[in-house]
C-alpha atoms as one frame of an Amber mdcrd trajectory, in Angstrom:
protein
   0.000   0.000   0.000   3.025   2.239   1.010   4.221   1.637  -2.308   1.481
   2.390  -4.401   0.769   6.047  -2.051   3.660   7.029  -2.045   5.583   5.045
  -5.359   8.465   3.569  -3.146  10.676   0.259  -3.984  10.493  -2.355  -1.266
  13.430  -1.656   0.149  12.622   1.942   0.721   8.948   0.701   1.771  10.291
  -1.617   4.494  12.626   1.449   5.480   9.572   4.051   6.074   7.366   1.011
   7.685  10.535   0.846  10.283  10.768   4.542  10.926   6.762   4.605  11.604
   7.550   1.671  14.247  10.009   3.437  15.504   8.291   7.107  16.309   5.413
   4.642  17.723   7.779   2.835  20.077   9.204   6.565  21.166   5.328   7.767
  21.558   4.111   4.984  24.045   7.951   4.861  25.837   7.384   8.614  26.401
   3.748   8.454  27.730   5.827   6.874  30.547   7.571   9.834  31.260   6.049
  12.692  33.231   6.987  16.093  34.063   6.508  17.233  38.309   3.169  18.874
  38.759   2.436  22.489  39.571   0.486  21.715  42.476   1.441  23.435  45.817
  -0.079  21.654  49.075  -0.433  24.646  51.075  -0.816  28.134  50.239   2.391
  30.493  50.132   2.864  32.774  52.757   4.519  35.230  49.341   0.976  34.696
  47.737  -0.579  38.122  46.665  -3.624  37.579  48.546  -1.388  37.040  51.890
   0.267  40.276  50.819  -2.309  42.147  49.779  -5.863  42.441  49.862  -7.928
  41.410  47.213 -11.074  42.271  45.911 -13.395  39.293  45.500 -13.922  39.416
  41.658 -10.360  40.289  41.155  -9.725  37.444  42.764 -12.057  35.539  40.532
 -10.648  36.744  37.203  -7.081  35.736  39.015  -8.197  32.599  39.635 -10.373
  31.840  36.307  -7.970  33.298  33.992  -4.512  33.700  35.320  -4.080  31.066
  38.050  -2.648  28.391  35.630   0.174  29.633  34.414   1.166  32.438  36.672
   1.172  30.860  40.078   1.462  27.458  42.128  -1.613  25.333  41.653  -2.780
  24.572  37.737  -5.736  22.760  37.387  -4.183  20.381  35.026  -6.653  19.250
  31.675  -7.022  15.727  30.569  -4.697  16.046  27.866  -1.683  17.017  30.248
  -1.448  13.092  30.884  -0.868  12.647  26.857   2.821  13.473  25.959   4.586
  15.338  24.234   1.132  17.170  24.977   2.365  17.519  29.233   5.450  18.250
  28.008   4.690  21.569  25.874   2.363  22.355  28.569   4.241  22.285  31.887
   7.073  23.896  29.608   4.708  26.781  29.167   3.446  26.359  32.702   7.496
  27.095  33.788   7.637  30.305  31.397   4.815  31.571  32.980   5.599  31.895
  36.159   9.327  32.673  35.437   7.436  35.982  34.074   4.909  36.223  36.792
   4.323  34.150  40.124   1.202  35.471  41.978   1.974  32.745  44.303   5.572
  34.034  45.117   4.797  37.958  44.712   5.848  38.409  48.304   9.566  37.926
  47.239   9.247  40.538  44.606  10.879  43.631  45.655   8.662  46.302  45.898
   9.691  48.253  42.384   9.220  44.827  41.102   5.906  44.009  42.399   4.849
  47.607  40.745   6.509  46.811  37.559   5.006  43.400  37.252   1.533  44.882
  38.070   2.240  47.612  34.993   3.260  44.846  32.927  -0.600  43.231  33.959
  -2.527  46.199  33.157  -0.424  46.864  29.936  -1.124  43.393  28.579  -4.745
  42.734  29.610  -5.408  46.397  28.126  -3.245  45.167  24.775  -5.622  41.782
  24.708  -2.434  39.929  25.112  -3.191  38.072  27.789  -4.318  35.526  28.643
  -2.820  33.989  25.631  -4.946  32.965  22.543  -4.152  29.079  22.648  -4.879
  29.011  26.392  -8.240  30.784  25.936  -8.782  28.750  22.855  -9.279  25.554
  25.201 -10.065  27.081  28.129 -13.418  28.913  27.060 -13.909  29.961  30.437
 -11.142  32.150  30.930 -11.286  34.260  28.354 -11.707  37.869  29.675 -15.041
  39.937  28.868 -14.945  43.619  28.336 -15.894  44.352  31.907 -13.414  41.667
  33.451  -9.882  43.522  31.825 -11.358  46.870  32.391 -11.141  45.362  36.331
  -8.055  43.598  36.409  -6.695  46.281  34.796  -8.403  48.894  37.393  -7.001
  46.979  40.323  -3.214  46.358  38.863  -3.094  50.257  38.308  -4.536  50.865
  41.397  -2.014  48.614  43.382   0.985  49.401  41.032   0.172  53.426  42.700
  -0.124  51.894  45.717   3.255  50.248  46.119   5.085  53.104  44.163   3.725
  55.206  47.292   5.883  53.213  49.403   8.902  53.323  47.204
């Protein structure tokens, strides 16, 4: 069949036919494999609701929309368990919060903390977060009109805040 798709001589056909067993092998040997979990026990004492007070639907939209990738606890999807799938996603997980840890924000120094809160109200404002391929499959935390305008209320109002004490 290989032969007729894709007009190979047998020795070439029995060459692909190896290479496909091959990248299956790899796939199921790698399903074995998986990456540690972003899934913190206990809450940080550095979290920014230990540091500072939250408003309740700020707190939502942090939850809903930013939680995942920008702090310690992901609620991990089915399809983390499917690899390379986990892979690419705990990879993106680690970039994340290498950018911005809500659940470490403590340890930020303070012109940090105001810069990363900038950085929020700059991106939510720019529709740049959160990203379009987490949104994409993640319907539910994709921000509405009304949900940016207060995330980025609140990281304005908190970026003046700490600059006050700078």
């Amino acid at each position: 069949m290989l032969q007729r798709l894709f007009i190979l001589q047998p020795q070439t056909e029995d060459m692909v036919k190896k290479i496909l067993i091959g990248l299956l092998v790899v796939l199921v040997m790698i399903q074995f494999i998986r990456p540690a979990r972003n899934q913190s026990k206990a809450a940080s004492p550095n979290d920014i609701t230990a540091v500072y007070t939250l408003p309740d639907d700020v707190n939502q939209i942090l939850q809903r929309s930013c939680n995942d990738c920008h702090s310690n606890y992901t609620d991990y999807p089915g399809y983390a368990n499917i690899q390379p799938l986990g892979f690419w996603l705990q990879n993106h997980i680690n970039e994340g919060k290498a950018e911005l840890n809500f659940s470490e924000f403590g340890t930020y120094e303070k012109k940090k903390q105001a810069h990363k809160l900038e950085e929020v109200a700059e991106q939510v404002e720019a529709g740049e977060m959160p990203l379009g391929n987490y949104t994409a499959m993640h319907k539910e935390a994709k921000l509405s009109k009304e949900d940016a305008i207060i995330l980025v209320n609140w990281a304005k109002g908190l970026q003046k805040q700490i600059e006050a004490q700078l």
